[in-house]
C-alpha positions, 0 to 999 in steps of 0.5 A: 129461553123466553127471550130467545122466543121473543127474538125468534117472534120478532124475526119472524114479524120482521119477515112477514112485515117486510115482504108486505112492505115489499109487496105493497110497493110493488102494487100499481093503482088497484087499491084506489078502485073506490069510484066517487061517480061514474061519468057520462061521456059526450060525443064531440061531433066532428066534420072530417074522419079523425085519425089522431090516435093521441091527445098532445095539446089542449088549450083554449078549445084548441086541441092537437092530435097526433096522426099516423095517416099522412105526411104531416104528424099532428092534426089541430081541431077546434072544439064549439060547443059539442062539436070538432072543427078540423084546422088542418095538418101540420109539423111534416115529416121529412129532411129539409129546413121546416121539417121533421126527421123522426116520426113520433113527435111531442109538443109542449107549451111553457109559462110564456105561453110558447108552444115547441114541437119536437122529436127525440129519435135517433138520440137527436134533439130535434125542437122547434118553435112555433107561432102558428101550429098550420103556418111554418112561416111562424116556426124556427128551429131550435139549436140544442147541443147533442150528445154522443152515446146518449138516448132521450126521452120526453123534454119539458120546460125549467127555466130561462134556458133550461130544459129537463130532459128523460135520458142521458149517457146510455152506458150510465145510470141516468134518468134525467139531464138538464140542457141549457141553451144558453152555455150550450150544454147538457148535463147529467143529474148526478142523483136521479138515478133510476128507481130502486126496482130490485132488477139486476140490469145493465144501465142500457137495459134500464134505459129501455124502461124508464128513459124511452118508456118515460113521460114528463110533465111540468107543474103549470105555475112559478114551481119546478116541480115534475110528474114523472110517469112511465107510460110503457111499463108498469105503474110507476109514478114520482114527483120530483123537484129540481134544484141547480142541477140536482133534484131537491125532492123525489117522491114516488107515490105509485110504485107499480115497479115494472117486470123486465130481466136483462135479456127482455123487456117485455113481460106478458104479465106486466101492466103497461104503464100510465097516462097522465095530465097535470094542473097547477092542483092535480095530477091525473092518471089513467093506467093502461092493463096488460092483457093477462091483468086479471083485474082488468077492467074490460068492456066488450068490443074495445080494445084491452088498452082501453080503460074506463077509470081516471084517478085523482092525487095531489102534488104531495102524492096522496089520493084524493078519489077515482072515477069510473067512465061510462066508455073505454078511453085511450090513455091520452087525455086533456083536462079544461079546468075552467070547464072542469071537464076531460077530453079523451078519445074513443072508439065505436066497438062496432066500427073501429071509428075515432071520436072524441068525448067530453067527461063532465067532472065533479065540483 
């Protein structure tokens, strides 16, 4: 009888343990909420009407917009001082040899200091690359091999001639391939197979929140390390490491898992994923809250997809401390490291007008 208590005081324990288990994994980034300090936004002073609705690029003062408002998809400004210096708009949209067929571009810039323009729409892979972001001349278009029955995401460099790309094969659980130029070809990672969320989906219905909800961003250094994020749904992030072809770490630090069903993958009471920067030595997130998130951090007059907090881990996916900002930002955002400050856009609550502000870090 003693024994049977025992067993029955275990199995109970074994309960309660695994549904907190289950329940932690399941949080996305309230538990971090312990600010260090609150930082004091700087306006950037412009000399046009900023239409840019997100960061892609910064570099050296050098900073690019995406832009809804035109024919052309990106905007490059030049940051002095405390002022914003419009260069111009480029990467048009359009059919012809220097142009763009989609409209949601991406740009990336490798270990070489080469920057690539491209868009993914349409299951097409649609890269160019550039010299200068305002002089075509400078661009020449890329031949990536296609794929049939495929869908892509997010694209970042590896090595050589290798590129890791969100996506693959709709039909098959994969969440990431490797394209490689130089044999022109692309090729599935057999073992990256979409998070262990507890949903019962078909691969297509997977692919929809975690292939064309997916980010990636590339460790800046000689590693092959990967921030993996969902920007769309839930807070779920990972680290990965890869190998020839196959991934030799995966560690996912927020496990935020996003709500969906086969039918619908929209969830009202769904966070709606993260933004995020890498530096050789942090990854920086900056979640975005659903609008029936309780716990939302809300400011009068701004939109509930602004937030006003940025969080701080390690390459190895530990915490390390979060920040409270004095004004709501969207998720889009650029670490300087030599200034050791964050450049973000905002709104004014009364006019609906875009600025950029500079956020001072901390030593």
């Amino acid at each position: 009888m003693k024994y049977t208590f025992i067993a029955f005081c275990l199995f109970l324990f074994s309960i309660f343990y695994g549904c907190k288990e289950r329940a932690n994994e399941h949080r996305g980034l309230e538990q971090y909420r312990n600010y260090a300090a609150i930082l004091k936004a700087t306006p950037l002073i412009s000399d046009s009407i900023i239409y840019g609705s997100s960061i892609l690029y910064y570099r050296n003062d050098t900073i690019v917009l995406r832009c809804f408002q035109c024919d052309e998809l990106l905007s490059e400004y030049v940051i002095r001082d405390d002022s914003l210096r419009w260069i111009g708009n480029f990467a048009r949209k359009g059919k012809g040899p220097l142009e763009i067929a989609g409209s949601l571009v991406n740009l990336f810039q490798d270990e070489l200091g080469i920057k690539y323009v491209y868009c993914t729409e349409n299951g097409q892979i649609d890269c160019f690359q550039v010299g200068e972001f305002a002089d075509s001349k400078t661009w020449k278009r890329m031949d990536f091999p296609q794929q049939k029955g495929a869908g892509w995401s997010e694209l970042a460099p590896s090595r050589d001639s290798l590129y890791l790309i969100i996506g693959g094969d709709l039909q098959t659980s994969t969440l990431f391939s490797v394209v490689d130029l130089k044999n022109y070809k692309i090729s599935p990672i057999k073992d990256a197979l979409y998070p262990n969320d507890q949903v019962e989906a078909r691969p297509i219905t997977k692919a929809l929140v975690y292939n064309s909800g997916g980010g990636i961003m590339k460790r800046p250094g000689a590693t092959n390390e990967y921030l993996y994020f969902n920007h769309q749904f839930g807070n779920y992030a990972e680290i990965i490491e890869l190998g020839d072809s196959m991934l030799l770490k995966r560690n996912a630090f927020l496990k935020g898992y996003p709500k969906y069903k086969e039918e619908d993958t929209s969830d009202k009471e769904d966070l709606r994923g993260l933004g995020a920067y890498v530096t050789n030595k942090w990854i920086y997130i900056l979640p975005k809250y659903s609008n029936n998130q309780i716990d939302t951090p809300k400011k009068e007059g701004y939109p509930t997809s602004f937030n006003d907090e940025i969080f701080l881990f390690d390459w190895k996916g530990n915490f390390v401390t979060s920040y409270q900002l004095d004004r709501p930002v969207v998720r889009y955002f650029a670490i300087d490291e030599k200034r050791n400050c964050m450049y973000a856009k905002t709104i004014h609550p009364e006019s609906d007008e875009e600025f950029l502000v500079r956020f001072q870090l901390p030593d």
